[in-house]
N, C-alpha and C positions, 0 to 999 in steps of 0.2 A: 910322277903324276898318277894318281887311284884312278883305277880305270871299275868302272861301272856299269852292266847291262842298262838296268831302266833306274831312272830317277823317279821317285813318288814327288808328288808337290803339292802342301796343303797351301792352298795360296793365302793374301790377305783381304781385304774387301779392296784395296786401294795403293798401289803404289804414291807415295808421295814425297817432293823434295826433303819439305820438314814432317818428320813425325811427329814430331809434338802436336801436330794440327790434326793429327789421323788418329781414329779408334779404328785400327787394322785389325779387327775384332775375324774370326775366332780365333783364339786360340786353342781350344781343346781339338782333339785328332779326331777325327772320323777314323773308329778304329776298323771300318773295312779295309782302308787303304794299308794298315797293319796286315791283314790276312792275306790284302793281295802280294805284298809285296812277299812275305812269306811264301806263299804259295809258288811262288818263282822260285825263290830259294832253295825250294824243298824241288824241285826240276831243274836244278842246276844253272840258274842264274844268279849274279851278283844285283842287289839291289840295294838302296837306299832310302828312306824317306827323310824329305826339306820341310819341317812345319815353320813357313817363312812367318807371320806371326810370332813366333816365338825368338827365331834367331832375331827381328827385331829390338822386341825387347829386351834382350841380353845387351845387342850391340846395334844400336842405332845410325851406325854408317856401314850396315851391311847391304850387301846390292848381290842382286840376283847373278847378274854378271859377273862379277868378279869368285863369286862360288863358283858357277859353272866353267870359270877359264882356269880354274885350280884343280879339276875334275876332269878326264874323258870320258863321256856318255854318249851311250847310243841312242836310248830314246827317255822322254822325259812326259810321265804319267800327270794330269793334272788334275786334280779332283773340284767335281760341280755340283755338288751334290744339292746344296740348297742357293738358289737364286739371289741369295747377296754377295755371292762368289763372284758373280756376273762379267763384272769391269776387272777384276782381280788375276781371274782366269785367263781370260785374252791377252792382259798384259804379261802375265809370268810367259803366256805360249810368245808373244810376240819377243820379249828378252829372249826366250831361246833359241829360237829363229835367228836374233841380229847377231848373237855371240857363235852360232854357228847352227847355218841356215840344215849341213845335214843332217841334223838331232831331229831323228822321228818324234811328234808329239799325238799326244793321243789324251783324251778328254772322257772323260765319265762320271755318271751320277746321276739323282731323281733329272735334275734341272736339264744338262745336258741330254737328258736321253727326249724330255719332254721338248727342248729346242733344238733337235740335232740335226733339221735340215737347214738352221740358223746358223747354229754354231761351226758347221761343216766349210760354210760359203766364206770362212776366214783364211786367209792365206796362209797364218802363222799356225795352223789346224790340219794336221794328217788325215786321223780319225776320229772316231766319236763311237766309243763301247754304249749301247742301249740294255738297262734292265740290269739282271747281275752277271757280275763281269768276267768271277774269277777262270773259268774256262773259256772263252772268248779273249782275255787278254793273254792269257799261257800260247792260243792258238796264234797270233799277231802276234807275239812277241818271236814263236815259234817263223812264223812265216820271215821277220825285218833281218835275223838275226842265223836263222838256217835257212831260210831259204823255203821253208814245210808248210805245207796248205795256202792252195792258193785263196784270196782274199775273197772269191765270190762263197768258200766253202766254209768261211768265220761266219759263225751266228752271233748274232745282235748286234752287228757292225753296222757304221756305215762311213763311209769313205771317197777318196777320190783318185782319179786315173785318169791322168792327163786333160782335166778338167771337166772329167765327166765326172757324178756324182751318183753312187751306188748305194741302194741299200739292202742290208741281207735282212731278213726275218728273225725275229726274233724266236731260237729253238734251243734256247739255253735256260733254264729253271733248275733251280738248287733243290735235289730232294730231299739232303739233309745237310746240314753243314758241321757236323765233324770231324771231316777235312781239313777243315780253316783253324789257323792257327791267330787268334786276334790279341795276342798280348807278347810278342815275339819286338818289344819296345827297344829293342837291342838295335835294332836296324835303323829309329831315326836317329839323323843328328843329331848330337849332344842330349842325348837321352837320359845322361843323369838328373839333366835341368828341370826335365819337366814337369816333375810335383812342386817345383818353386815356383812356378806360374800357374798352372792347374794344378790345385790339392785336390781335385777328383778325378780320376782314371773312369771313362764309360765300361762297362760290361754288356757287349753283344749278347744278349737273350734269345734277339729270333728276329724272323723279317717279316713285314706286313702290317697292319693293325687290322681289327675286327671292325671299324668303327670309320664314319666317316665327318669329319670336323670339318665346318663350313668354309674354313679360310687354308686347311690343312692339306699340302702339296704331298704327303706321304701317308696318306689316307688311303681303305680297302679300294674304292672307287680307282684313283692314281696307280695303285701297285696292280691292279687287274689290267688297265689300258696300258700302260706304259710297260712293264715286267711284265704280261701273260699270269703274273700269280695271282691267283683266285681263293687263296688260304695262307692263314696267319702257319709262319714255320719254327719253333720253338728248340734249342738247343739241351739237348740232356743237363739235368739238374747238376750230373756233378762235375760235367765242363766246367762250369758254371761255377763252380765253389775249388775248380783244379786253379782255372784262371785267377781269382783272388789269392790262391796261396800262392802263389807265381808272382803277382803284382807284389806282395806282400814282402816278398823274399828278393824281388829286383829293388823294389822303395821301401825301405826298411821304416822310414818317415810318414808313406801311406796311409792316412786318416780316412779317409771314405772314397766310396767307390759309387757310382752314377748308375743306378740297375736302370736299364733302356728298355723295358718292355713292362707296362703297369699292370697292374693285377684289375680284375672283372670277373664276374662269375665264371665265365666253363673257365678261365684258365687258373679256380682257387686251389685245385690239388695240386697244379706246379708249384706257386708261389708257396702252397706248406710242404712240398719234397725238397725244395730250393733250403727254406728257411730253414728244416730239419737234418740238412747235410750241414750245413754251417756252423749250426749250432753242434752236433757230433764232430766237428772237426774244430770248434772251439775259437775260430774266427774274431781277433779284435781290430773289429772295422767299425766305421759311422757310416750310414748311406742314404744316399740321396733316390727316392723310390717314390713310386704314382699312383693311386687309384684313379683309374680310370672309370670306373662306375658303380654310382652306388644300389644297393647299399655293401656296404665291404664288411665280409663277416666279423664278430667280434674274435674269433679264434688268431682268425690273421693280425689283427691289430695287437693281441696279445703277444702272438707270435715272433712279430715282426720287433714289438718292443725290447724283446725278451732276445732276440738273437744280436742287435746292432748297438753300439756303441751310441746312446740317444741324445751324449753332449755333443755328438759330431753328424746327426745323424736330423731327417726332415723326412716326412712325408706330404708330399704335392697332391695337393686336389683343385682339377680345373673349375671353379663353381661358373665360370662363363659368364654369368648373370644371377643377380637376384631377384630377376625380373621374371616370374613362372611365367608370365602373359610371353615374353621373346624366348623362353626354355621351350617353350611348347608350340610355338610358331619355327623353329628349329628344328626339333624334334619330325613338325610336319613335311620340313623339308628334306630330310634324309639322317637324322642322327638321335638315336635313338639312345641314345647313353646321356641325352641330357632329360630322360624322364622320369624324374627324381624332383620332391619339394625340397620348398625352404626347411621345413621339420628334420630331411632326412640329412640337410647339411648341417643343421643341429645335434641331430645324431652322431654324428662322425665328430664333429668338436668335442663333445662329451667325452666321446671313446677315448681321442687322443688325452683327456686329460686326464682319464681313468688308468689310461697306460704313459702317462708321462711322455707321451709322444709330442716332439714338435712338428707344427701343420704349417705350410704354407697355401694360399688360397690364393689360386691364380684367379685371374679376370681382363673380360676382354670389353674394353671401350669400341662402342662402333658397330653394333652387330647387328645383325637386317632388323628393318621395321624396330630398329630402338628411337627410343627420343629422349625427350632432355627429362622427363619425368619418371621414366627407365634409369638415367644415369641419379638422380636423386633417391631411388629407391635402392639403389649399390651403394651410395654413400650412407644412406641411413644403416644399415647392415654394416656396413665398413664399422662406423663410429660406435655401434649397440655392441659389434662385439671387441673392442677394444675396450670399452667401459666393464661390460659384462664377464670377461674373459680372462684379458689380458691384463687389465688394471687389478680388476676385485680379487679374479682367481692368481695372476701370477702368472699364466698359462702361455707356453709359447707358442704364440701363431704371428705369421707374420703373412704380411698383402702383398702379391705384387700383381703389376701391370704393364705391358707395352705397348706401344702401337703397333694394330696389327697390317701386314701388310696382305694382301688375298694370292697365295701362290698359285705357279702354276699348276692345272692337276686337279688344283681345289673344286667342292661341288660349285661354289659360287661363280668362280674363274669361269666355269663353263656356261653359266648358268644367270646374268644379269639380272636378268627380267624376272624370273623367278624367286631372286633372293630377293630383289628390289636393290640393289648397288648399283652404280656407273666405274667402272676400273679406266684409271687414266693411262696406265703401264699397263701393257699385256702381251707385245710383241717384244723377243730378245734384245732387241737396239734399243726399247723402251728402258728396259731394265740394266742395259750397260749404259746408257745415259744418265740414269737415274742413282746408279752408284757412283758411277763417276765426280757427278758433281757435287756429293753428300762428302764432309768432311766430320761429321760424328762428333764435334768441337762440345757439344753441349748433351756427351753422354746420350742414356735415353731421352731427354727432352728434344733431345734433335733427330729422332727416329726416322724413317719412311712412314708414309702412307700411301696407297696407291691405288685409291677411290673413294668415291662418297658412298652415304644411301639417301633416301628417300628425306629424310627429316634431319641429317646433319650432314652439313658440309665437310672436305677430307681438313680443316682447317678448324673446324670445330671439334671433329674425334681428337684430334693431336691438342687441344686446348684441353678438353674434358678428362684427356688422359692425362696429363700432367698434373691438372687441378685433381685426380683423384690420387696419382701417385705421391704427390709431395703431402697429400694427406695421410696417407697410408706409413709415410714415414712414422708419424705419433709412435705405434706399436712397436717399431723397430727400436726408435732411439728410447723408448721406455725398458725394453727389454734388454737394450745396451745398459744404462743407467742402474737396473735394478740389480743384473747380475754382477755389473761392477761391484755396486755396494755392498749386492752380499760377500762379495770374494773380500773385499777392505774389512768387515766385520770379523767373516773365519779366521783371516789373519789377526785382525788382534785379538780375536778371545785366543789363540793358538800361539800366539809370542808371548814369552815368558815372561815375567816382570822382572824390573832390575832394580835390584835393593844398592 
């Protein structure tokens, strides 16, 4: 039997009898839990990471249980990092618990640290690491396993002892993370598999955002309260381009890669030292990349065209709304990256088609003080620039949208009355009830929502979404269609006649 210091565990949203009924969505790895487990390793323990989503998928009568009784572990890490983990989490802790009650468990993440005097009060729950973790879990892990530092002297813990419930202060902040080792993919399970379900690998850039998005749980506002960090922290350019040729070299198949950190003004001479080592190191990747506020220089968009592989390759822009009157009612509430017109979102389509770049155009149904003549000015702009754009020019942009849920953390979460929403889910039982009995049967049309505003009901954002999403299909399935045809054309001017 393999015997194992700590188990990582990416959980699924849901354990369920049949899967076929479950979108046990995500599957892509929060590659911290990559670093942390590394970070042991590189301190002499043995470690693992389980991305039970994915063993799923491979094998659909996989059970938590039955892994773990093929295994000896001493404690088993679960990661919470974003709140549709919720119901997920508890249940992988609660299996570990019944397969054998003495596997220390321990919990971390945005979600858990924001509910960890929730998440604590569960039987199947040791600890609960708050903020970032990688030194705090080395010292816990130090503590279950040798015996070293006692648990009042772990920062950003918090815990129990004999059913009393402790918490330490949070006095652990990362001052740079060169330490971390975030592509050490050797370590999860069946790790060859994993470009066969994810073709994008994320690339840790840095921790924090500048910016604080009304519904966004890992937003500056969340990372100051909950983390103590008070500044965006950014990873050396050529980490950055080391990790790529690493991924590159472990997935020889590796088509793009998910850059996590968007580019905005102060941060445009990273994104061109980033883009400038890549391109000197000759890089053939597609990637998946974000502006985050415009306007975004023409150099960069050059740049950026010019280093990536652009048949595999998207740049994300949030446009929110095409509604200036809710950008700027927004804006007055704390977020200041949506003060930008419709012109300048104009500007950035052009660019992309001046550089062959494909755009996607995110958007969010639902947003304070919107109304229903708000979501018809998003549809007007949806349909102008499918006609204008993607029809006339060719040009690849594509729309999407989901229903947004309001995290914890978020300016709004805190903030009802102010944003103008009523959040029906807000306390942790809310939100494990709430995944619990979601079966994701109908993809995103079956999404969360978990509040109203002012002028639409949570039953009318989740209608409006879908009546905009299944519109936004148009551009896709044209863009499907058209590059088919041109590829059926290359082919036959390209196949030879036969006399």
């Amino acid at each position: 039997m393999k015997s194992i210091d700590v188990l990582f565990i990416h959980p699924p949203r849901i354990f369920a009898k049949d899967y076929f009924e479950v979108r046990s969505a995500f599957i892509k790895l929060p590659v911290g839990l990559v670093a942390l487990a590394d970070y042991l390793e590189q301190n002499g323990y043995s470690t693992k990471i389980l991305n039970i989503p994915m063993e799923i998928y491979f094998d659909k009568n996989f059970r938590l249980s039955k892994y773990l009784r093929s295994i000896d572990v001493k404690i088993c890490a679960i990661e919470l990092n974003w709140i549709l983990n919720a119901y997920g989490t508890i249940q992988s802790a609660d299996i570990v618990k019944k397969v054998n009650p003495n596997i220390i468990t321990i919990v971390g993440g945005i979600s858990a640290t924001h509910f960890h005097e929730d998440v604590i009060k569960y039987s199947s729950i040791d600890a609960v690491i708050r903020g970032e973790g990688e030194i705090p879990v080395l010292k816990l892990v130090n503590h279950y396993l040798k015996g070293n530092s006692t648990l009042k002297d772990i920062p950003n813990l918090t815990y129990k002892n004999k059913g009393i419930i402790y918490q330490n202060p949070i006095g652990y902040i990362a001052e740079d993370l060169s330490f971390l080792n975030f592509v050490n993919f050797k370590l999860l399970e069946n790790w060859e598999k994993y470009v066969k379900v994810d073709p994008s690998i994320s690339i840790m850039m840095g921790r924090s955002c500048p910016y604080n998005c009304a519904y966004c749980g890992g937003g500056k506002k969340a990372y100051n309260e909950l983390c103590k960090r008070n500044h965006v922290i950014l990873r050396n350019p050529k980490l950055i381009v080391d990790d790529i040729i690493h991924l590159k070299s472990l997935y020889p198949t590796l088509k793009i890669i998910d850059l996590t950190h968007g580019y905005y003004p102060s941060n445009h001479q990273y994104w061109m030292n980033t883009l400038q080592l890549l391109q000197k190191e000759n890089v053939d990747i597609g990637a998946i990349f974000e502006v985050w506020s415009l306007p975004a220089k023409d150099i960069f968009l050059r740049e950026s065209a010019k280093t990536f592989d652009l048949s595999r390759s998207f740049l994300n822009f949030s446009v929110n709304t095409y509604s200036e009157r809710v950008r700027q009612i927004l804006v007055k509430l704390g977020d200041p990256k949506l003060n930008f017109s419709n012109k300048d979102i104009y500007n950035l389509i052009n660019k992309c088609e001046k550089y062959h770049l494909p755009l996607i155009l995110w958007l969010t149904v639902g947003n304070p003080y919107e109304t229903i003549k708000d979501f018809i000015i998003n549809l007007k702009h949806l349909l102008g620039i499918t006609k204008n754009y993607v029809i006339k020019k060719k040009q690849v942009i594509l729309f999407i949208n989901t229903a947004v849920l309001i995290s914890p953390g978020s300016l709004a979460f805190s903030n009802e009355n102010k944003f103008g929403v009523k959040i029906k889910e807000k306390t942790f039982k809310d939100f494990y009830n709430l995944f619990r009995d979601l079966r994701y049967s109908k993809s995103f049309f079956d999404d969360p929502v978990n509040y109203k505003t002012i002028y639409l009901s949570k039953w009318k954002i989740k209608i409006l979404n879908n009546l905009y999403q299944g519109i936004s299909m148009i551009p896709l399935m044209h863009s499907i269609i058209f590059n088919l045809l041109m590829h059926n054309n290359a082919y036959k001017r390209s196949k030879p006649s036969i006399k």
